[in-house]
MDTraj code that builds the backbone (N, CA, C; nanometers):
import mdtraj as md
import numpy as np

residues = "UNK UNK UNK UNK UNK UNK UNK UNK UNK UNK UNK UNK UNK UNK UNK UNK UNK UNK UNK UNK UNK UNK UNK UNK UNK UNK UNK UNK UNK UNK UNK UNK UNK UNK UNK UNK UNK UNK UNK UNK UNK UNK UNK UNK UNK UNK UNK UNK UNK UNK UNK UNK UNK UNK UNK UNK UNK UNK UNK UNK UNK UNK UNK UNK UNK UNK UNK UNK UNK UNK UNK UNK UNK UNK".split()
xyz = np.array([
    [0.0076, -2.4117, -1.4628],
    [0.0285, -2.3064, -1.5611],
    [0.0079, -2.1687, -1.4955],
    [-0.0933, -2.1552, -1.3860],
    [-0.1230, -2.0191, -1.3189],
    [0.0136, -1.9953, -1.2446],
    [0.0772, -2.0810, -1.1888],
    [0.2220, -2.0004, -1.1522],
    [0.2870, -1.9911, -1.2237],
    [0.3392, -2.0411, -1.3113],
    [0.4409, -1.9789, -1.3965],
    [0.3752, -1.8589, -1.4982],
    [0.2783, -1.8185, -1.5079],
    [0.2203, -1.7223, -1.5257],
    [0.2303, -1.6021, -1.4873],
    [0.1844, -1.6022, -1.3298],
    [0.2718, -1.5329, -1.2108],
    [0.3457, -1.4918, -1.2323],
    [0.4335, -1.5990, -1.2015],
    [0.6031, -1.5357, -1.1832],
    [0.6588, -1.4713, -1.3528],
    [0.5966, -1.4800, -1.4757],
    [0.6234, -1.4295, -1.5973],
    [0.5645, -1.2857, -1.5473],
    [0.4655, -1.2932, -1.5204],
    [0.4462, -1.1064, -1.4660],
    [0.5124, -1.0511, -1.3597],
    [0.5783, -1.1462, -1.2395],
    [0.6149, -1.0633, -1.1218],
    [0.7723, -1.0244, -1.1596],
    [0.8137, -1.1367, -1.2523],
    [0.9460, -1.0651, -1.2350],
    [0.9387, -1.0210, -1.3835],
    [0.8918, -1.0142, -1.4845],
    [0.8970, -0.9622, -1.5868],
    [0.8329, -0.8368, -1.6925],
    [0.7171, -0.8214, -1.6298],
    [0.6279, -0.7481, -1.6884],
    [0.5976, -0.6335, -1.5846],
    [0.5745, -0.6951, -1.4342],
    [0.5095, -0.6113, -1.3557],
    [0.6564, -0.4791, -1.3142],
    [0.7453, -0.5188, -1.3189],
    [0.9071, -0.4336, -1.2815],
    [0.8783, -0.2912, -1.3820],
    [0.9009, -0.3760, -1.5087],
    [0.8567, -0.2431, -1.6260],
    [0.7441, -0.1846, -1.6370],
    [0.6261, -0.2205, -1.5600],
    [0.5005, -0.1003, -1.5952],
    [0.5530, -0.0360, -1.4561],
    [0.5981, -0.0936, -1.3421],
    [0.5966, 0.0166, -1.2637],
    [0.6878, 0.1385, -1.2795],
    [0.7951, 0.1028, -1.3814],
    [0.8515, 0.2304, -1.3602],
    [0.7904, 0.3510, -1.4106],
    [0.6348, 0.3180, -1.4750],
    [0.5403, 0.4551, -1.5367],
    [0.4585, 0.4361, -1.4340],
    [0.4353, 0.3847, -1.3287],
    [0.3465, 0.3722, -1.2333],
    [0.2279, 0.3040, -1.2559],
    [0.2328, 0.1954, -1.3471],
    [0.1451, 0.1317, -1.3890],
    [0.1314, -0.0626, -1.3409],
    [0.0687, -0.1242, -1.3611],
    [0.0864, -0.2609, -1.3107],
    [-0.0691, -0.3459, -1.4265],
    [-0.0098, -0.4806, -1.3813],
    [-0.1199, -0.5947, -1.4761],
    [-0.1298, -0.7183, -1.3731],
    [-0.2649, -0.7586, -1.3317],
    [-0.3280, -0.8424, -1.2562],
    [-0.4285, -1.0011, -1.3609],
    [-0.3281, -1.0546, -1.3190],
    [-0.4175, -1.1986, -1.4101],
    [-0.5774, -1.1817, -1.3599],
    [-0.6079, -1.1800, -1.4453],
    [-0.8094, -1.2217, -1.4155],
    [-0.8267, -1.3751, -1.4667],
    [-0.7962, -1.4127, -1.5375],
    [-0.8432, -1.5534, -1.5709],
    [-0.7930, -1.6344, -1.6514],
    [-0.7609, -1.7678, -1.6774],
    [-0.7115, -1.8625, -1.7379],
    [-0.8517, -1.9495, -1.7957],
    [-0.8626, -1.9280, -1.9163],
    [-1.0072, -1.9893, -1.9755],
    [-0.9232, -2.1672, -1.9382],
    [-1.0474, -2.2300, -1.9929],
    [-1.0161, -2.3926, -2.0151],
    [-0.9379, -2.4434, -2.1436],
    [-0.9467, -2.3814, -2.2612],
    [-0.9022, -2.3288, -2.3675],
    [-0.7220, -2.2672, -2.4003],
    [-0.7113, -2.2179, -2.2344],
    [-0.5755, -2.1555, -2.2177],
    [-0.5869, -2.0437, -2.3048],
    [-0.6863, -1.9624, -2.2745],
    [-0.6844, -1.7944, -2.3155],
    [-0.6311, -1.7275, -2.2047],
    [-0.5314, -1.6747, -2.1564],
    [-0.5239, -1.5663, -2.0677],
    [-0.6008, -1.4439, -2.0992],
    [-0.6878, -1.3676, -1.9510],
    [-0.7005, -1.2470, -1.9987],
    [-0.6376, -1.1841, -1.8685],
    [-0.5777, -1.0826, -1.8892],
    [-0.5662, -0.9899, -1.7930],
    [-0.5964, -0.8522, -1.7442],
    [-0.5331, -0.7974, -1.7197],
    [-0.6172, -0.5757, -1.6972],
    [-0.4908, -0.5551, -1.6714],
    [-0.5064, -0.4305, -1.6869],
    [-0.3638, -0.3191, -1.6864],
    [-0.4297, -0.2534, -1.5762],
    [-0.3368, -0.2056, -1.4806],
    [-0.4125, -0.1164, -1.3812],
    [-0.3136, -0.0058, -1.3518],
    [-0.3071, 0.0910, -1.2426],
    [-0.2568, 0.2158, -1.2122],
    [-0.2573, 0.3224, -1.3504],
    [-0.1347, 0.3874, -1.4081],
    [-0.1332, 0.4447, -1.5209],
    [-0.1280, 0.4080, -1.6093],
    [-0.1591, 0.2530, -1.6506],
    [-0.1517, 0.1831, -1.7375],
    [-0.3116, 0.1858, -1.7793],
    [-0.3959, 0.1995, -1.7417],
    [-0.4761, 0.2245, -1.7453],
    [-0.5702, 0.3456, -1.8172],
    [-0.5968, 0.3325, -1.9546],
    [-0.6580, 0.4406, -2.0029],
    [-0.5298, 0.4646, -2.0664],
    [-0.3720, 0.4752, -2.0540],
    [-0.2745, 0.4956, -2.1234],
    [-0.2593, 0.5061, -2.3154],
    [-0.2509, 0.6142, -2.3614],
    [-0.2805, 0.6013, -2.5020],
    [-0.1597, 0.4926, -2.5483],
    [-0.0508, 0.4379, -2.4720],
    [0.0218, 0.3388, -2.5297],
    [0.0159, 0.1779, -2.4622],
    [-0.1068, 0.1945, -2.4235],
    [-0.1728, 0.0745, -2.3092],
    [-0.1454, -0.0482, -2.4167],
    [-0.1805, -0.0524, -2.5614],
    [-0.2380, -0.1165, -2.6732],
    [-0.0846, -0.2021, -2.7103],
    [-0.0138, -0.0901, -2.7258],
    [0.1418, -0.1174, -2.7435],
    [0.2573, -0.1858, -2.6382],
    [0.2044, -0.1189, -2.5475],
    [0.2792, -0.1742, -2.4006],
    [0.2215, -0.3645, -2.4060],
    [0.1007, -0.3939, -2.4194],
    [0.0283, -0.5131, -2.4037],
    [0.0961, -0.6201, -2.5297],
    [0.1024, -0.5713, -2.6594],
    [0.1109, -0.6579, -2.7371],
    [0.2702, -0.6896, -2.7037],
    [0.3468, -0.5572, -2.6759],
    [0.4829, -0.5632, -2.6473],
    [0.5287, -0.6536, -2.5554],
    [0.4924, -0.6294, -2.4559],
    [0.5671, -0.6439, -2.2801],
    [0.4913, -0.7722, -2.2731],
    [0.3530, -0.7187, -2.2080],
    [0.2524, -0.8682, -2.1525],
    [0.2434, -0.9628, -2.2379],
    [0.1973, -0.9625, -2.3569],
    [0.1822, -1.0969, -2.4328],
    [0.3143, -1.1823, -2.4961],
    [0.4345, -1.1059, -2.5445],
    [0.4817, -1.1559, -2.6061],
    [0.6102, -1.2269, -2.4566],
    [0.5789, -1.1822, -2.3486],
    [0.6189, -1.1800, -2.2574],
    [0.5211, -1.3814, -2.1729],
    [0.4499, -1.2988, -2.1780],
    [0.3819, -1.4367, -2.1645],
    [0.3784, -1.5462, -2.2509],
    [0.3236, -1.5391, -2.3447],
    [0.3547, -1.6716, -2.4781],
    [0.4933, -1.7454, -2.4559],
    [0.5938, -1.6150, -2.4557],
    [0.7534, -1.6933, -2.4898],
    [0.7438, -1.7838, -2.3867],
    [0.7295, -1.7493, -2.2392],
    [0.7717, -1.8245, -2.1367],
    [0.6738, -1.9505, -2.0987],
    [0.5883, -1.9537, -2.1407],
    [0.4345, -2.0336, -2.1000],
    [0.3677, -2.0790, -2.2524],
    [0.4526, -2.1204, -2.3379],
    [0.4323, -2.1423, -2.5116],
    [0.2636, -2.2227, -2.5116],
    [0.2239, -2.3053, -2.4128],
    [0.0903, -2.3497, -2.3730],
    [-0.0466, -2.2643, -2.4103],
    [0.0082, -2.1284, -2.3713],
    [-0.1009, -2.0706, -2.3546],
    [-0.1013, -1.9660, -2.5692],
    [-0.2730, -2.0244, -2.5308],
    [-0.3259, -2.0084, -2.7234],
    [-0.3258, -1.8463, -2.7605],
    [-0.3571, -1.7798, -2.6440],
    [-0.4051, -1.6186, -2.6552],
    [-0.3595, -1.5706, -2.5398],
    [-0.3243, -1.4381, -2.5651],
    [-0.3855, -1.3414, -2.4685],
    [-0.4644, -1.1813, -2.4466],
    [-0.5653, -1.2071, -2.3673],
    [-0.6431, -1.0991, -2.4288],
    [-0.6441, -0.9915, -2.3001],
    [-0.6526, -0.8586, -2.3277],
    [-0.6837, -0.7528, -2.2066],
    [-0.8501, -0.7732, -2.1546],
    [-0.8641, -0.7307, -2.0663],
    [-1.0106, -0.7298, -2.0203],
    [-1.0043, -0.5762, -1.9338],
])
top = md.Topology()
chain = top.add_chain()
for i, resn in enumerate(residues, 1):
    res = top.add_residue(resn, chain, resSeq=i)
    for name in ("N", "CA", "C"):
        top.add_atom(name, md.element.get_by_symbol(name[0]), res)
traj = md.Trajectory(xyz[None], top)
């Protein structure tokens, strides 16, 4: 499940934060199948960080990886 995870952020998620200069790094896969991840560069502190996440990363992740129960920012 951690690679196809991956590759749901490398070619999908991570393309579009960079074009604001921003990026998202998996931190952890609970036992549970919670993803959490972090937003990093200008994504970071971003007043549309909240929106970008529910938008891009999660619904981005769920579709492709339907396994996984949550996903949460850290």
């Amino acid at each position: 499940m951690r690679d196809r995870i991956e590759k749901v952020l490398e070619e999908k998620v991570k393309p579009m934060l960079a074009m604001d200069g921003g990026s998202v790094e998996l931190v952890e896969i609970t036992e549970d199948n919670v993803v959490k991840v972090k937003l990093t560069g200008a994504c970071c502190g971003c007043p549309m960080a909240q929106q970008t996440f529910i938008t891009v990363i999660q619904n981005a992740i769920k579709s492709q990886v339907p396994e996984v129960k949550k996903v949460e920012m850290c």
